[in-house]
N, C-alpha and C positions, 0 to 999 in steps of 0.2 A: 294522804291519798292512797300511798300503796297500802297500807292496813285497810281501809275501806272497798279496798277491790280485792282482797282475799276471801277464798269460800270457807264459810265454816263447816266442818263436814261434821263437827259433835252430835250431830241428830239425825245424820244418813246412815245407815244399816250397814254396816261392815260390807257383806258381799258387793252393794251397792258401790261402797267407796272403791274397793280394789277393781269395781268394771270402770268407773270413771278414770283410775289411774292408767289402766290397761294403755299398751300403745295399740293405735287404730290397726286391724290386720291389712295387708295390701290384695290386691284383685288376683294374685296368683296364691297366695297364700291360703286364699281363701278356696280357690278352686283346685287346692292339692287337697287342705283337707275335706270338703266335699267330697272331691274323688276316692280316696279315701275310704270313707263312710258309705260309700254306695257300694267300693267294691268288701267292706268289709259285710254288707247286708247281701252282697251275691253270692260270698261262700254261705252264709245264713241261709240263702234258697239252697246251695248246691248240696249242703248238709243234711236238709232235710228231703231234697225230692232226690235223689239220689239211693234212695232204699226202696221205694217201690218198682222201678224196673228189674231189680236185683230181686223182688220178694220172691219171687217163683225158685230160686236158687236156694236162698234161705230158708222156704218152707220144704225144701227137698234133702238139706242138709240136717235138719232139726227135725222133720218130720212133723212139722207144725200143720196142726189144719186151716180151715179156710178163715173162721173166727180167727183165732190167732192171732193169723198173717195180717187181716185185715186190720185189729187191734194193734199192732206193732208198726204198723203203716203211719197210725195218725196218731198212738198216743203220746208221743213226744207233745201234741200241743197241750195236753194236761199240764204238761211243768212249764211250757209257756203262760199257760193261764195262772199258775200258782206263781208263777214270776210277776204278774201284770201288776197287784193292787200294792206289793211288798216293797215294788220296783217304783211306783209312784212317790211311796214315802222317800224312797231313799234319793231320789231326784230332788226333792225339796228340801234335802237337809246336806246332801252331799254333790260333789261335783260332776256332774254328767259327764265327765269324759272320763274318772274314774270308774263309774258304774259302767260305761261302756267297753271300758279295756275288761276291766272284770270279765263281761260277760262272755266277751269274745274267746276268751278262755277258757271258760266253764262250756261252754256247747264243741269247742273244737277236742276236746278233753274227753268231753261225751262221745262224741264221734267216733275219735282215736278206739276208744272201748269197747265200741260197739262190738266187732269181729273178737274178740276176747271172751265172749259170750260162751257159758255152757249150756243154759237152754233160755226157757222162757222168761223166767223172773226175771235173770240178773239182765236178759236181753232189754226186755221191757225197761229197767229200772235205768239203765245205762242212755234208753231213748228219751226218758224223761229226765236227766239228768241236764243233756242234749236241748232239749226244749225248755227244761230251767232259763239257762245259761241266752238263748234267742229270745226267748220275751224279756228276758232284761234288757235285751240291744234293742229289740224293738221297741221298748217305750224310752228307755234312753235317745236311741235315735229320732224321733216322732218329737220328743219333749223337747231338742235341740233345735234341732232342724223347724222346728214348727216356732219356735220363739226366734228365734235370727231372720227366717225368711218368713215374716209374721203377715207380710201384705201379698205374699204369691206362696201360701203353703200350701195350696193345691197342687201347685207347679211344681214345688220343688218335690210333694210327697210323690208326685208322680214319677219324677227324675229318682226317686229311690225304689219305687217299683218298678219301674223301668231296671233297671243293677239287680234286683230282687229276679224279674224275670226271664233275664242274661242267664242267671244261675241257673234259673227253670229251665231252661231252652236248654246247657249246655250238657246238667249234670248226667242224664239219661243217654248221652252222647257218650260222654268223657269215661265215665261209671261203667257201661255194659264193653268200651273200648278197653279199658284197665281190665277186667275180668277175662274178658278174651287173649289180650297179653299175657298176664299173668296166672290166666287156668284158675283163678279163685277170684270170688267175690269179694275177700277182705282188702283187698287194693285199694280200689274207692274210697274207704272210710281212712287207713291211712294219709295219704294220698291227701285229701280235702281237709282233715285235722289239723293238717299239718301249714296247710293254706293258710289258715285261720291264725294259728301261733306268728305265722309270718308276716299277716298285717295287723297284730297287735302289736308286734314289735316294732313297725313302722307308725305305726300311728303313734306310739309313745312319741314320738319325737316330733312327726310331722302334721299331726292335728294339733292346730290350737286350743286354748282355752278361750282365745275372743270369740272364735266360732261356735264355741259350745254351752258356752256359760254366758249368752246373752239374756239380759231383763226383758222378757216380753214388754213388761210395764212400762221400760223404759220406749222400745221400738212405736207401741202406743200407745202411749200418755198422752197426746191431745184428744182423744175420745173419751165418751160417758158412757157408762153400764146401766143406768137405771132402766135400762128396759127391759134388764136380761135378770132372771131369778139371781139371787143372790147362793143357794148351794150348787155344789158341783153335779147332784143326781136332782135333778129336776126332772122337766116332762119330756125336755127335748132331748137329755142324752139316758134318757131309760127309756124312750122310743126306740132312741140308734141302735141302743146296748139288747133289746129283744130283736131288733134287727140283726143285728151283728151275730146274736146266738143263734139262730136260723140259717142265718146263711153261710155262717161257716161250717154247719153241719152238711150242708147240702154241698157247699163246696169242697171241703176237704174228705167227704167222703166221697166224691166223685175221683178227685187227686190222688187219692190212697189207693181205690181199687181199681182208677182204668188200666192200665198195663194190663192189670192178671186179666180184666173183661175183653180185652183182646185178644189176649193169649188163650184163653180155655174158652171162649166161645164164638169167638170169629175168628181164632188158631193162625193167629198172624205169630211171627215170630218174632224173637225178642228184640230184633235190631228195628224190625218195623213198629213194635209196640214204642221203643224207646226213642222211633221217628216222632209215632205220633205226639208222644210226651213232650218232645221238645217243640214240638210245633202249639204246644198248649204253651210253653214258656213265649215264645216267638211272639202271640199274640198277647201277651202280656204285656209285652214290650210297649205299647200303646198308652202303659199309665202315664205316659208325658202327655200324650191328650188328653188322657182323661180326668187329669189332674189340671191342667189348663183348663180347659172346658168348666170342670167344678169351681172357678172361681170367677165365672164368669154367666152362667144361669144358674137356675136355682135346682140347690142338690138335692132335695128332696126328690123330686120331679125327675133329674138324672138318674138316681137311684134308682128308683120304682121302674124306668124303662129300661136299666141294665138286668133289674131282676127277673123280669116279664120275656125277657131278650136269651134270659139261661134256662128260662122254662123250654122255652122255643128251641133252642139248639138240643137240649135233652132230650126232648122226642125225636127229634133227628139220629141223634148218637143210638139212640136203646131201643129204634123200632125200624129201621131204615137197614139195616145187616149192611154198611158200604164199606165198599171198597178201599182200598189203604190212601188212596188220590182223596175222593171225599172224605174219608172219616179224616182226615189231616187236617182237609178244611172247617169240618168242625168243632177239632181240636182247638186250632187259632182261635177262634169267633168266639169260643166258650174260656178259653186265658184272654181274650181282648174286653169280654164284658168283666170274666169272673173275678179276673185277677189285675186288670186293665183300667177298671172302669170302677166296680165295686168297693174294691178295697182301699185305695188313696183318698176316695170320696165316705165313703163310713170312718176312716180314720182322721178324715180332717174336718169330717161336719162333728164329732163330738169333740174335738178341740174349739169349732168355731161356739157353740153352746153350750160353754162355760165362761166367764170371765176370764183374762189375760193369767192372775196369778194363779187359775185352778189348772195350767195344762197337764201338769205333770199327773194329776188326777184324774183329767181326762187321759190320759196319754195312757194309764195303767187299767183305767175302766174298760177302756175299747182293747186293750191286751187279752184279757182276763174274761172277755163274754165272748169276743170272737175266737179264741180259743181254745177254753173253758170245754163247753160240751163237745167241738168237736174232736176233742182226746177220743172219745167215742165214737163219731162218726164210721171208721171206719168197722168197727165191730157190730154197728147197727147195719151198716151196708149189707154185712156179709152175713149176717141172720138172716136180712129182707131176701135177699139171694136164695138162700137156705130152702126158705120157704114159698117163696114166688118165683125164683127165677128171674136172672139179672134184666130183660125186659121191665114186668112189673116192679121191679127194685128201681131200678133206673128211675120210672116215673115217680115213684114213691117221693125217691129220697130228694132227687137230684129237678125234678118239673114241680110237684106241689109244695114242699116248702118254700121255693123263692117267692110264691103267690103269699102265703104265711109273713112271709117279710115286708111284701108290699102293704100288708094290712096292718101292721105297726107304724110303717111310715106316714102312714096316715094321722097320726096327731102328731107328727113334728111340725113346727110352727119355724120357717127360717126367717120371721120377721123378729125374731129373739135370739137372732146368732150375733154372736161380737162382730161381723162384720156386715150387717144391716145396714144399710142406706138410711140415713131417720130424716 
């Protein structure tokens, strides 16, 4: 009798046996290392938006022009996007919470170097370095977090943009605070670098591997797929993924250049610019909704009215000349759609339109398009600028492309997402 109630495990897959052996994590355990991982994805925001309120310093120190500046703003998300498809593979063969301490590394290391800079190149290359190093956490974190909490990853994706947009809100605070102290801008990137080293080294210890290395397949194994294409680039995440490449260009070239579009054309100064920036993180703050909410109507249809919603507030921002009280308010409303609304829900609808064991796949696809071009965004801003004047640039970049994204979303089909009602 007792030899007939042992399990044979000769034909379960290694990783598989050692998550059965695993001991169960407990409810605080799990909620240190969640915490954790959100705040280590807030130094990720604080890392990155923490150089545009600064950029009018930097292009004064370097003598950079407005291309440049604007180029230096966003191209860190190139190395994010070269991180996305690479960081995929290494999620499926290696341990996420490895890849994750890595990275955390690699971007805080970027950072640190950034002020080290003698001009442009090495500036640039140290940004990209920087942005390597955050698409690798962000699809490590996405790939985790999306398999553990596999039946509320709206929720949870949201509870990490929410941490993401803590960052947004704080770094344009804390960042233009440090510079004023310290009479130099390289403060901040110190300062934040060093952030980062400090919760890798906490996390060595106090993130688990139960929290990170769960089996989606396992979480859900009582479901069937036949309804969902069998590859990972199908109709519905090469929908999201021309989605995603749209609208992170309209997004993150808005991210990049508002500070200076304040600064030099409605000559607010830096601490009001750096108001309004954070009131852009502020409404960010909101991806707990918006991440609830996406898993609970249909995210297509959420989408297309968050995109339609940043058309709307852009006319506001680039044709309205308002005041630092309004322009605040549009600040919020455009990080509560932009960054709020949009991006936990484009990052968990191409999770949900793959099968269980392709996330990490999806997880590096949706890195790597949303991304990807916008390494550029900001250097296309600042040509449109160049030539039109940030009004017409404003419309350009940041009101007609989101309408560009509604019209991809149009062939997603969410009756073929893995969490379909059948």
């Amino acid at each position: 009798m007792t030899h007939a109630a042992q399990v044979d495990t000769s034909a379960v897959p290694a990783g598989e046996t050692q998550e059965r052996n695993r001991p169960p994590l407990s409810r605080p355990m799990i909620a240190v290392g969640f915490l954790l991982i959100v705040l280590s994805y807030m130094v990720n925001a604080m890392d990155r938006q923490v150089f545009p309120p600064l950029l009018p310093n930097i292009r004064e120190d370097y003598g950079f022009s407005l291309e440049q500046g604007g180029l230096l703003a966003t191209n860190f998300t190139l190395g994010m996007a070269l991180a996305g498809l690479p960081a995929g593979y290494l999620l499926d063969r290696f341990r996420r919470k490895t890849v994750l301490l890595v990275s955390i590394v690699i971007y805080s290391l970027g950072t640190m170097a950034t002020p080290l800079a003698t001009g442009f190149a090495d500036m640039s290359a140290y940004r990209v370095v920087s942005g390597f190093g955050e698409g690798m956490q962000s699809a490590a974190i996405f790939a985790a977090m999306g398999a553990f909490f596999a039946h509320r990853r709206g929720l949870a994706f949201g509870v990490i943009g929410a941490g993401y947009s803590i960052g947004v809100f704080i770094a344009p605070l804390i960042g233009v605070r440090l510079m004023s102290t310290h009479g130099t801008w390289h403060s901040p990137f110190y300062v934040f670098g060093a952030a980062g080293l400090l919760i890798a080294a906490v996390s060595l210890f106090l993130v688990k591997t139960g929290l990170t290395e769960t089996s989606v397949e396992k979480v859900v194994a009582t479901k069937t797929y036949e309804h969902m294409p069998t590859s990972a680039y199908n109709r519905n995440t090469i929908a999201l993924a021309v989605h995603s490449v749209v609208s992170g260009v309209a997004i993150y070239g808005f991210l990049g250049l508002y500070p200076t579009y304040l600064i030099t054309s409605l000559h607010y100064s830096t601490e009001q610019a750096a108001l309004a920036m954070s009131l852009l993180g502020f409404g960010g703050m909101t991806a707990i909704f918006g991440g609830w909410l996406g898993d609970r109507v249909n995210q297509r249809t959420l989408l297309i009215v968050s995109l339609l919603a940043v058309s709307a507030i852009s006319v506001c921002i680039y044709e309205t000349q308002a005041g630092v009280g309004v322009q605040c308010v549009f600040a919020f409303l455009m990080g509560a759609f932009g960054l709020g609304f949009i991006y936990p829900n484009t990052n968990s609808a191409i999770q949900r339109a793959v099968r269980p064991e392709q996330i990490g796949r999806a997880s590096g696809l949706f890195v790597s398009s949303y991304y990807g071009p916008a390494a550029f965004s900001g250097l296309l801003f600042a040509a449109l600028v160049d030539s039109f004047g940030w009004s017409q640039a404003g419309l350009l970049q940041v009101t007609v492309l989101p309408l560009l994204a509604v019209a991809a979303l149009i062939f997603v089909r969410t009756s073929q997402f893995n969490n379909a009602v059948r």
